[in-house]
FISEKE-77006 format. One record per residue (C-alpha): residue number from 1; z, y, x. Coordinates in Angstrom, 1 decimal, always signed. Layout:
N
 num     up  north   east
 NUM      Z      Y      X
...
//
This chain:
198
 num     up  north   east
   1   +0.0   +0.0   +0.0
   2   -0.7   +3.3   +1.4
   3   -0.2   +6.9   +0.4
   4   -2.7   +9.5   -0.1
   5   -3.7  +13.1   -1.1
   6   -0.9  +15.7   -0.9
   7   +1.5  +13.2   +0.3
   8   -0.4  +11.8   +3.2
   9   -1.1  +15.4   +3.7
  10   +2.7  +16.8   +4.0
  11   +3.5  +13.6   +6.5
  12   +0.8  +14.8   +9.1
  13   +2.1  +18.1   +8.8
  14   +5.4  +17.8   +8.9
  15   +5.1  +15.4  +12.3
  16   +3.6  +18.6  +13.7
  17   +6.2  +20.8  +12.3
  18   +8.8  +18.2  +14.7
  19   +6.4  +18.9  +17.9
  20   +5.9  +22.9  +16.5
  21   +9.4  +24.1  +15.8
  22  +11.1  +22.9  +19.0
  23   +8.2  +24.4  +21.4
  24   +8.5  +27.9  +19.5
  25  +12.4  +28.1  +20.0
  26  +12.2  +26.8  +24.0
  27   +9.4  +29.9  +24.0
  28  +11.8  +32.2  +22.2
  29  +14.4  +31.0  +24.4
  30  +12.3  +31.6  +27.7
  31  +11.1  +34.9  +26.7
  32  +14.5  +36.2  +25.9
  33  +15.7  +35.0  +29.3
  34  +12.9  +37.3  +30.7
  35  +14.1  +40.1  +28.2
  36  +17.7  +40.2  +29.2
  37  +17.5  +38.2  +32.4
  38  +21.0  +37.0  +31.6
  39  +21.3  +33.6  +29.8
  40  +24.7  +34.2  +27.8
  41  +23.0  +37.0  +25.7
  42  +19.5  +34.6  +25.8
  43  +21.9  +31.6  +24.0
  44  +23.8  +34.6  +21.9
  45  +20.5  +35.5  +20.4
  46  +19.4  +32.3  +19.6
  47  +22.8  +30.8  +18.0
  48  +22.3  +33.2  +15.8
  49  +19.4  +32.7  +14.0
  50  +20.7  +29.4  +11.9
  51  +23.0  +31.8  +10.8
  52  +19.7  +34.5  +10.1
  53  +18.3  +31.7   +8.1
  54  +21.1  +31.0   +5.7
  55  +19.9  +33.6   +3.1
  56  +16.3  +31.8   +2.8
  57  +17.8  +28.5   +2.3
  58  +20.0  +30.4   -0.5
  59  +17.1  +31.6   -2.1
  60  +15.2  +28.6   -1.8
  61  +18.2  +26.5   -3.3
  62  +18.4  +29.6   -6.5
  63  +14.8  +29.7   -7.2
  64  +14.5  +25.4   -6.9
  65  +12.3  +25.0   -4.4
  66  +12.2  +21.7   -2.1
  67  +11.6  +22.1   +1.3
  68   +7.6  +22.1   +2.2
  69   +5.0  +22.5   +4.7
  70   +4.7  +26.3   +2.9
  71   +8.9  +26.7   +3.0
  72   +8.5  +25.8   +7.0
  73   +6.0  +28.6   +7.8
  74   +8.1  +31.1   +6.0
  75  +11.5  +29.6   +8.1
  76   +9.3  +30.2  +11.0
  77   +8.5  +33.7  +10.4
  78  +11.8  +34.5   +9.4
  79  +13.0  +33.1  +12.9
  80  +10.7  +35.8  +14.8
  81  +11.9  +38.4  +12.2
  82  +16.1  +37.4  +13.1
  83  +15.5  +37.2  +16.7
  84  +13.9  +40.7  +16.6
  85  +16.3  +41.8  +15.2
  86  +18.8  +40.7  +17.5
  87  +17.3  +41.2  +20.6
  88  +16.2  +45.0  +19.5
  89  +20.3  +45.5  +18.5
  90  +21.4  +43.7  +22.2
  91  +19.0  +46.1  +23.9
  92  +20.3  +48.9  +22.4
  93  +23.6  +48.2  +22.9
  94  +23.2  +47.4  +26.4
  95  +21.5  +50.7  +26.7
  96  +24.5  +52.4  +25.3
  97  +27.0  +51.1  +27.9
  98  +24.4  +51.3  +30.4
  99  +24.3  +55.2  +30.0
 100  +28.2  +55.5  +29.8
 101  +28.2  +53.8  +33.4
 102  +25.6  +55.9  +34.5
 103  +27.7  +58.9  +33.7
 104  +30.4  +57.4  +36.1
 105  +33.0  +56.7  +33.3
 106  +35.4  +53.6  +34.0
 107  +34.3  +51.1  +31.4
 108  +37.5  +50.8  +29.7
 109  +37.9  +48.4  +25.8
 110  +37.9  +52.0  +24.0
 111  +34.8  +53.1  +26.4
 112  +33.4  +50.0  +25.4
 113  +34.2  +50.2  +21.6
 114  +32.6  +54.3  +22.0
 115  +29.8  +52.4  +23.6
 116  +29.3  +50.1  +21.3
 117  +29.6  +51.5  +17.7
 118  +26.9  +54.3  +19.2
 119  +24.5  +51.7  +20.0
 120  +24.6  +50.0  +16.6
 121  +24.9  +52.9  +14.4
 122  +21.4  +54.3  +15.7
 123  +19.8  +50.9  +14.5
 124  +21.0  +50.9  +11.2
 125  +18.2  +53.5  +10.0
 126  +15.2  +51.4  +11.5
 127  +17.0  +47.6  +10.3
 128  +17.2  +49.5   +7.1
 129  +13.1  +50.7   +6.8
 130  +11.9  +47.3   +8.5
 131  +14.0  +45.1   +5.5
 132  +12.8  +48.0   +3.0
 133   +9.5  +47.4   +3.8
 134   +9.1  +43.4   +4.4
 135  +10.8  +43.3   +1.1
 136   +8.5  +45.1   -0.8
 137   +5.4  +43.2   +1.4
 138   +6.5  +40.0   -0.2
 139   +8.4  +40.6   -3.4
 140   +4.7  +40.7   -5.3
 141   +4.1  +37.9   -3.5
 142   +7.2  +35.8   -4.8
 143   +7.0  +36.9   -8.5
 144   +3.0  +36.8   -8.8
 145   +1.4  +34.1  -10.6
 146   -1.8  +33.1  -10.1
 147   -4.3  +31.2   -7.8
 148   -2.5  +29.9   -5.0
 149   +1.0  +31.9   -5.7
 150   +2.7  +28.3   -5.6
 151   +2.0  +28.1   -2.3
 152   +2.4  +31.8   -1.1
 153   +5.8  +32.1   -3.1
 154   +7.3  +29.7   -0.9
 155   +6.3  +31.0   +2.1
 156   +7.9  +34.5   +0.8
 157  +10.9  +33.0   -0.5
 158  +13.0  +32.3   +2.6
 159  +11.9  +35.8   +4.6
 160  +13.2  +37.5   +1.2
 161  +16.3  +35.6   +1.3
 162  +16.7  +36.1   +5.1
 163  +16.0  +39.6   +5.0
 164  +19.6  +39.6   +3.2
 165  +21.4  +37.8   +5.3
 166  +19.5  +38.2   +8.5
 167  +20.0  +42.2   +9.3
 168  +23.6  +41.8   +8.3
 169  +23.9  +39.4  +11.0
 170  +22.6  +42.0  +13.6
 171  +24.6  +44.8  +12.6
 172  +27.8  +42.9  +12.4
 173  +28.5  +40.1  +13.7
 174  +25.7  +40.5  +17.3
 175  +27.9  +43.8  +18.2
 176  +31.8  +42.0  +17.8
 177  +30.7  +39.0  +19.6
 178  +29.0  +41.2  +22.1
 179  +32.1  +42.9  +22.6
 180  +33.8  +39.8  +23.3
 181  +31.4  +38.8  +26.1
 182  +31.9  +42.0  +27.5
 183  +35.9  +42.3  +27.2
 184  +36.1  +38.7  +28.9
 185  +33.9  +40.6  +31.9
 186  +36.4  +43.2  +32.0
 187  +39.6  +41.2  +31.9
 188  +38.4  +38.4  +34.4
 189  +37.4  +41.2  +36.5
 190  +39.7  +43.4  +36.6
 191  +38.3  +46.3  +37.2
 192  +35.2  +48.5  +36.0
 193  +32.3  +46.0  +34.8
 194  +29.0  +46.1  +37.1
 195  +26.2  +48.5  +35.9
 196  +23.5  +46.5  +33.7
 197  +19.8  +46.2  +35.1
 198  +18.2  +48.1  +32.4
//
């Protein structure tokens, strides 16, 4: 007995989905290692983005969609949207504390805090313009009915859901745990953290 038509179809796909997905994160991974030339914040960026995703499998559970060949695309975009995010926040950040050691100011925790909350809050404006417009990209998209908006709604549904949970994760959670990484520099050093390669 064999299987054919859509269901021989999403087999073959979803074997290269298993070859696909890993090769796109070791690429993410390598290119953010070339970004920040530091693995901790390379690692940082990319244990983040199963959290990133959690708002498209939401949406995807709300609307009662089963995974698919079309739900994996739009997982895979959302991933390059998260990371993004995340490395776009971590680069300003960085900047941030690297001007304050620029200026020759000891990098204290409240220097670092100062640092810190400067760098996020001047993402918060873009984050907020990219989700508006992504959002109203692919709402249409969801909602439309028609030829082919089967397929093209599920490819929309988890980027809308992510786009939710996704830039939250940036401007929360990316800046407390970077603080962390940075007060553990400070306190096993014990003095004022090396300038960052910027």
């Amino acid at each position: 007995i064999s299987y054919s038509g859509q269901f021989e179809f999403l087999e073959r796909a979803l074997a290269r989905l298993q070859i696909v997905v890993p090769a796109t994160l070791l690429i993410i991974f390598v290119l953010l290692y070339l970004t920040f030339r530091e693995v901790t914040e390379a690692v940082l960026i990319m244990t983040t983005l199963p959290f990133a995703l959690v708002g498209g499998v939401w949406l995807m559970w709300v609307l009662g969609y089963h995974l698919s060949v079309a739900a994996g695309i739009g997982f895979i975009a959302l991933a390059g949207v998260a990371a993004e995010f995340g490395v776009i926040m971590l680069l300003y950040l960085r900047h941030a504390i690297a001007e304050r050691q620029a200026a020759g100011k000891p990098l204290t925790v409240e220097a670092l805090d100062e640092a810190l909350r400067a760098g996020a809050v001047l993402r918060v404006r873009p984050k907020a313009m990219t989700v508006a417009v992504i959002l109203a990209g692919l709402l249409p998209i969801l909602i439309g009915h028609g030829t082919g908006s089967e397929v093209m709604s599920r490819i929309a549904a988890p980027m809308i859901g992510g786009m939710i949970t996704a830039p939250l994760l940036s401007l929360f959670l990316l800046p407390a745990v970077y603080r962390w990484l940075w007060k553990r520099r400070l306190g096993l050093s014990g003095r004022m953290a090396t300038p960052i390669d910027t």
